[in-house]
N, CA, C and O atoms as a GROMACS GRO file, in nm:
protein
  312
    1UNK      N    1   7.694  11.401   9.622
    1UNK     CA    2   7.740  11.471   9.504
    1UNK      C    3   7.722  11.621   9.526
    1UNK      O    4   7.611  11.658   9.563
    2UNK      N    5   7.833  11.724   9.506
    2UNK     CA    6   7.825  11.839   9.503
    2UNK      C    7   7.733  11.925   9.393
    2UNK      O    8   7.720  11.876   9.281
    3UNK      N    9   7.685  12.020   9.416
    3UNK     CA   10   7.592  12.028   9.278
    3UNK      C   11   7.662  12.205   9.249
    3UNK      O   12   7.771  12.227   9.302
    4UNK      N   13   7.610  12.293   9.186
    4UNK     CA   14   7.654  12.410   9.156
    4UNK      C   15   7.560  12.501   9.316
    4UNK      O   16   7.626  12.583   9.378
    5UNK      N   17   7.475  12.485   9.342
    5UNK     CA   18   7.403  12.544   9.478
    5UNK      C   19   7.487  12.552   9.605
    5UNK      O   20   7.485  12.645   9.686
    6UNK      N   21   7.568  12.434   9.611
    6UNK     CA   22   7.643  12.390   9.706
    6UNK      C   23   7.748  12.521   9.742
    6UNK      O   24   7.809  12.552   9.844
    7UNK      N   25   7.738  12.582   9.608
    7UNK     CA   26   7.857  12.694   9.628
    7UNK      C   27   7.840  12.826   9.637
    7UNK      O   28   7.924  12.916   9.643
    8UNK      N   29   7.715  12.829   9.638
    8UNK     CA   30   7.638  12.954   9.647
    8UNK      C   31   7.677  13.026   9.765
    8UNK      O   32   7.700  12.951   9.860
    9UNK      N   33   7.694  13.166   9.789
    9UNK     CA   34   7.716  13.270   9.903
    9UNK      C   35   7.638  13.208   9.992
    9UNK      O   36   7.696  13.173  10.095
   10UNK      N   37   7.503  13.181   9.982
   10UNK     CA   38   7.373  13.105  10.076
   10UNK      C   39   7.456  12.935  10.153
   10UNK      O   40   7.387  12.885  10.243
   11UNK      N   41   7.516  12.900  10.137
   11UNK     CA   42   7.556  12.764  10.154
   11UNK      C   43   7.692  12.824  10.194
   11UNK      O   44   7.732  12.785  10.303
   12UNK      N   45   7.758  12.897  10.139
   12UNK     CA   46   7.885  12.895  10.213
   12UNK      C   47   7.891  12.988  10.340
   12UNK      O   48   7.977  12.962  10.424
   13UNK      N   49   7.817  13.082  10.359
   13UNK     CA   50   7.782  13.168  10.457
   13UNK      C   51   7.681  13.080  10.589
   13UNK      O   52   7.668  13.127  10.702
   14UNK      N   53   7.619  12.949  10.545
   14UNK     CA   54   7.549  12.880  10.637
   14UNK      C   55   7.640  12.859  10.774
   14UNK      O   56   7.763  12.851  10.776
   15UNK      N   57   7.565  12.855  10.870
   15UNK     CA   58   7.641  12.860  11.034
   15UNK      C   59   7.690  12.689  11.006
   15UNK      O   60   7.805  12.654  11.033
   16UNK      N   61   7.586  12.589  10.948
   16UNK     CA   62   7.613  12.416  11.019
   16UNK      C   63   7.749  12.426  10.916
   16UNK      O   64   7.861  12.404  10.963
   17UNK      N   65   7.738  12.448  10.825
   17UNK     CA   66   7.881  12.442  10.709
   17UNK      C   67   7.988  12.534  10.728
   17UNK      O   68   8.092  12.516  10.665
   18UNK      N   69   7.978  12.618  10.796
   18UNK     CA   70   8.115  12.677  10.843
   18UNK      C   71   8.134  12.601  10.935
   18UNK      O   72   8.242  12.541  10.939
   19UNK      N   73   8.026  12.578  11.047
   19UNK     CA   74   8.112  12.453  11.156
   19UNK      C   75   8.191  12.396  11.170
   19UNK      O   76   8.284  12.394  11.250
   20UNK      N   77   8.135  12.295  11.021
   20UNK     CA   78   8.216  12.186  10.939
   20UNK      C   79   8.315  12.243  10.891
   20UNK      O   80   8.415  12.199  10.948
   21UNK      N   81   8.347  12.335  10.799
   21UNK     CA   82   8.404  12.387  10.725
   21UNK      C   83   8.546  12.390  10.825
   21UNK      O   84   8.656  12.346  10.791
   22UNK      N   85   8.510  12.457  10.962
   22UNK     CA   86   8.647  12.502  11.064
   22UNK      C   87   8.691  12.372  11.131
   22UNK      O   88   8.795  12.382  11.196
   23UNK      N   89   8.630  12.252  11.128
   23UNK     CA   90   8.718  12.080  11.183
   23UNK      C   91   8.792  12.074  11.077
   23UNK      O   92   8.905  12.045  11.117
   24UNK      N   93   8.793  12.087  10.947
   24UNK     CA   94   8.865  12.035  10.833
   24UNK      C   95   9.019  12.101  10.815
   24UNK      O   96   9.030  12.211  10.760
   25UNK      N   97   9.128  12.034  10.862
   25UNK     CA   98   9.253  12.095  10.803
   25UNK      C   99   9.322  11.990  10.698
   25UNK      O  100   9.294  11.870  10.709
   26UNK      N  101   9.400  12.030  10.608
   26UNK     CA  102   9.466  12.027  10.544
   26UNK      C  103   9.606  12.014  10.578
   26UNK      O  104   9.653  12.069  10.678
   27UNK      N  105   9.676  11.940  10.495
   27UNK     CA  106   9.826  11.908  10.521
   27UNK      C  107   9.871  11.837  10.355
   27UNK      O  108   9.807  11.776  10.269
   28UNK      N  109  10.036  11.892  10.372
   28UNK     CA  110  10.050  11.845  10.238
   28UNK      C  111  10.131  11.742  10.282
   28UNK      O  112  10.202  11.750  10.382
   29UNK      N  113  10.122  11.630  10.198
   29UNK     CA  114  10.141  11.511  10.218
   29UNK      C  115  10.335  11.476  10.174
   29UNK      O  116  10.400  11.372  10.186
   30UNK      N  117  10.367  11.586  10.132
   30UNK     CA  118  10.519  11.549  10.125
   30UNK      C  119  10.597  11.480  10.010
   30UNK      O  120  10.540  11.418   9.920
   31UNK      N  121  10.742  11.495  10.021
   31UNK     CA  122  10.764  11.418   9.858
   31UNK      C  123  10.747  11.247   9.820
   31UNK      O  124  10.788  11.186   9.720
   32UNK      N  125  10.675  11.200   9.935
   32UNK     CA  126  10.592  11.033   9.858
   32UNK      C  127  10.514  11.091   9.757
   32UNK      O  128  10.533  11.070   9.637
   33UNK      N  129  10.380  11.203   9.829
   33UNK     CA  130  10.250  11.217   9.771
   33UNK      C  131  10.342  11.370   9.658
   33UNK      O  132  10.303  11.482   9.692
   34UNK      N  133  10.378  11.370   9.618
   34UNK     CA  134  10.460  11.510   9.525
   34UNK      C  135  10.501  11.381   9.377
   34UNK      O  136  10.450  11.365   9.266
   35UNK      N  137  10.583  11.332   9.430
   35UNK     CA  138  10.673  11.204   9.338
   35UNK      C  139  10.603  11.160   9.252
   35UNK      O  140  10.649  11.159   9.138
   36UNK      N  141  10.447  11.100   9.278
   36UNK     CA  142  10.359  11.014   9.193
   36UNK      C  143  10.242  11.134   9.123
   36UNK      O  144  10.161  11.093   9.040
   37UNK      N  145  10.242  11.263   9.158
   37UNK     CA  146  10.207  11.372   9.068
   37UNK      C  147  10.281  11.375   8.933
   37UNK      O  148  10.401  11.349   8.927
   38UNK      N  149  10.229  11.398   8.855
   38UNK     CA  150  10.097  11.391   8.749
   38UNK      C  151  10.031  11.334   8.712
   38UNK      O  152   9.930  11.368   8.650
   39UNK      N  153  10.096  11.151   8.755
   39UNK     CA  154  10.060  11.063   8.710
   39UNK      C  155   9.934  11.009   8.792
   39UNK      O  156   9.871  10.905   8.774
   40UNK      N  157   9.920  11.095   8.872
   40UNK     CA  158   9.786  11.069   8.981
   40UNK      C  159   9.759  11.209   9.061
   40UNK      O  160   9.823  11.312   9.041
   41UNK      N  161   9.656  11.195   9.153
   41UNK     CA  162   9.637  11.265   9.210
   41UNK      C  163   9.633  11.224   9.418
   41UNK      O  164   9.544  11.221   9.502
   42UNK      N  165   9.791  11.200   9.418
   42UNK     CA  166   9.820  11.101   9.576
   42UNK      C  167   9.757  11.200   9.666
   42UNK      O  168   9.796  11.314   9.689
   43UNK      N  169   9.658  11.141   9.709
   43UNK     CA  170   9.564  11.202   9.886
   43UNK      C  171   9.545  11.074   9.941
   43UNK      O  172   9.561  10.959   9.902
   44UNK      N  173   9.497  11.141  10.065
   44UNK     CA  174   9.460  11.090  10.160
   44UNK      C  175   9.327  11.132  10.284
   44UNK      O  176   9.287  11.246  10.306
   45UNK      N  177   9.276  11.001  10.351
   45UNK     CA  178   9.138  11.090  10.435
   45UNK      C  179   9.190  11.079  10.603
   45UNK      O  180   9.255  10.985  10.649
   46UNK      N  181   9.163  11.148  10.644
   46UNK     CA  182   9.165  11.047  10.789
   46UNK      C  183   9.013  11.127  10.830
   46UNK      O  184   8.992  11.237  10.778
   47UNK      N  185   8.939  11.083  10.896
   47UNK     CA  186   8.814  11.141  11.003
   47UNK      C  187   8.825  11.088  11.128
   47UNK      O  188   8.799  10.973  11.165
   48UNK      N  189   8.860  11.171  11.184
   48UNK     CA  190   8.837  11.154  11.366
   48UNK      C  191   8.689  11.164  11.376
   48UNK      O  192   8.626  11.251  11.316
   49UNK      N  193   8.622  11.054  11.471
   49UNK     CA  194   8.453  11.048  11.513
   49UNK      C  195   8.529  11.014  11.662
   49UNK      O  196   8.648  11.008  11.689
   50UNK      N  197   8.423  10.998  11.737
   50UNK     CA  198   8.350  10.998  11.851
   50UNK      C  199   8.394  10.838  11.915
   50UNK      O  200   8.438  10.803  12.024
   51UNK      N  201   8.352  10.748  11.761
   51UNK     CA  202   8.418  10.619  11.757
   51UNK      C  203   8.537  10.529  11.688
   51UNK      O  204   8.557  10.409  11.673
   52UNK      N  205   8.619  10.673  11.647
   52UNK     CA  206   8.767  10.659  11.638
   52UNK      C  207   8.800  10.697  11.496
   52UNK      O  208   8.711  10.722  11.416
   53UNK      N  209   8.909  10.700  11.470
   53UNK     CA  210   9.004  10.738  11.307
   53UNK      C  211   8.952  10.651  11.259
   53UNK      O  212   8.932  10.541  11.311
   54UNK      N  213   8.911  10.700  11.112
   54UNK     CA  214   8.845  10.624  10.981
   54UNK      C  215   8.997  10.678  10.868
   54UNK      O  216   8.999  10.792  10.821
   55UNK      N  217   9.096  10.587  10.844
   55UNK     CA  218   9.204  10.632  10.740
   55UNK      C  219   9.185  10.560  10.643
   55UNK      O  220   9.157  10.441  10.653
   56UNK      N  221   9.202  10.633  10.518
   56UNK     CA  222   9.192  10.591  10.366
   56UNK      C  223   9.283  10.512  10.358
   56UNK      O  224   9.251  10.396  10.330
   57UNK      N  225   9.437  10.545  10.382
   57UNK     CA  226   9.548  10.520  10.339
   57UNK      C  227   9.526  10.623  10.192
   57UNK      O  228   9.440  10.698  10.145
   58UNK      N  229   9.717  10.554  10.144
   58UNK     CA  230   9.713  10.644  10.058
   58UNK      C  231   9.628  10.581   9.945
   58UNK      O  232   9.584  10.467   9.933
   59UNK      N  233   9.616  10.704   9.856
   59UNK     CA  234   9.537  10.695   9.733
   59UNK      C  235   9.557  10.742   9.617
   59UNK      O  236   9.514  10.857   9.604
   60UNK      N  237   9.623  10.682   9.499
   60UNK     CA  238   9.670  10.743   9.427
   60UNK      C  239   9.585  10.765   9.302
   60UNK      O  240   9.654  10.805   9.208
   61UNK      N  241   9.441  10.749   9.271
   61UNK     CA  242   9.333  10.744   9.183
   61UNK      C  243   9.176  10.828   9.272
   61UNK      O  244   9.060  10.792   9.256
   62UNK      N  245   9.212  10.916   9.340
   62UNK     CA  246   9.090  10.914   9.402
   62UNK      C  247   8.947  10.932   9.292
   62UNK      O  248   8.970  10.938   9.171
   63UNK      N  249   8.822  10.939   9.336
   63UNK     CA  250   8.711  10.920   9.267
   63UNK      C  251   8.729  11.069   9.181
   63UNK      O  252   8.760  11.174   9.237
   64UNK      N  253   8.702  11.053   9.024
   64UNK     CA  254   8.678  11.191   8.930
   64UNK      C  255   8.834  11.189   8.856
   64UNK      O  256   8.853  11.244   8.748
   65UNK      N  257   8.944  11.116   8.931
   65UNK     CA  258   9.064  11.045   8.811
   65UNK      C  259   9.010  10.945   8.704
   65UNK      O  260   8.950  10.844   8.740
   66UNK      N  261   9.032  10.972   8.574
   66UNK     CA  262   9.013  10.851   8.492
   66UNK      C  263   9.019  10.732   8.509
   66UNK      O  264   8.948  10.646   8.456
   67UNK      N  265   9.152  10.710   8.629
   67UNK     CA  266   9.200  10.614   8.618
   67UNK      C  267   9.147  10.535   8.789
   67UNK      O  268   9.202  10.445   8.854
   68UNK      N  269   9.040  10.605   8.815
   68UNK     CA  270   8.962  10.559   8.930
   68UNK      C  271   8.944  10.416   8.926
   68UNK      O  272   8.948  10.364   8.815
   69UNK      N  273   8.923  10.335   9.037
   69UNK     CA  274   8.878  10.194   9.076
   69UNK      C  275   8.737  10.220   9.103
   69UNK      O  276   8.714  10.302   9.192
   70UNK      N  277   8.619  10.153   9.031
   70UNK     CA  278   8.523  10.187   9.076
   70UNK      C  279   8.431  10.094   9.158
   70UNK      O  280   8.316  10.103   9.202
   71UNK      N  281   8.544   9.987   9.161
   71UNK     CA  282   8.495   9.865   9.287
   71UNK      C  283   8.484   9.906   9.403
   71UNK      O  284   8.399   9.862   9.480
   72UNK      N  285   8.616  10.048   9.450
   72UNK     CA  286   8.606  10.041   9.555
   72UNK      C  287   8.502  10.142   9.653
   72UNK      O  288   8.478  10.152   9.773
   73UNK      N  289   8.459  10.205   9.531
   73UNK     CA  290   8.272  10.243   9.549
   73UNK      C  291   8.151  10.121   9.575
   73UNK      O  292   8.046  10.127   9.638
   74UNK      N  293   8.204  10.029   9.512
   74UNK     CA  294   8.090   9.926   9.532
   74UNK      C  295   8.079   9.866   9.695
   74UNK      O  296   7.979   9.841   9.762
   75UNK      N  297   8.236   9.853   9.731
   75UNK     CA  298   8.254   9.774   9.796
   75UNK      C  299   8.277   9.888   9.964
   75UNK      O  300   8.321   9.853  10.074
   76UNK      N  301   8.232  10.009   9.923
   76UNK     CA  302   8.171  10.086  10.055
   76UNK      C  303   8.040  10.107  10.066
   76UNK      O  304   7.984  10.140  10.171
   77UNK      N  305   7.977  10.086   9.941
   77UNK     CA  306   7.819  10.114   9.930
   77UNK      C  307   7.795   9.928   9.969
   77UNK      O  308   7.678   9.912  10.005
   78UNK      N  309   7.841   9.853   9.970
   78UNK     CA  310   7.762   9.723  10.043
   78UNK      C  311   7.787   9.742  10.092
   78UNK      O  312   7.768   9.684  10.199
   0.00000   0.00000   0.00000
């Protein structure tokens, strides 16, 4: 969970979080993920590791939408 500290000059100026900060790009997902706006918020994850692509697929409720699934929190935390 992000907290209000997280955003502090002290935390965003940190060397390990800019690290991080410079792997992370962005891409806009195009008129699939445009089309189902407003009625959601369509993203997507991918993470490249060491031991391969971790992809969300798409997602049209991510976590902090009302209209979130909150099983599918349960069912990454088992």
């Amino acid at each position: 969970m992000l907290l209000p500290d997280d955003f502090s000059s002290a935390s965003l100026t940190d060397q390990t979080i800019k690290t991080l900060m410079s792997k992370i790009e962005f891409k806009h997902g195009g008129p699939e993920y445009d089309s189902k706006y407003p009625e959601g918020i369509p993203s997507s994850v991918q993470i490249e590791t060491q031991k391969g692509v971790f992809d969300s697929g798409f997602v049209m409720f991510p976590p902090g939408h009302a209209k979130y699934d909150f099983s599918v929190t349960n069912q990454i935390l088992s």
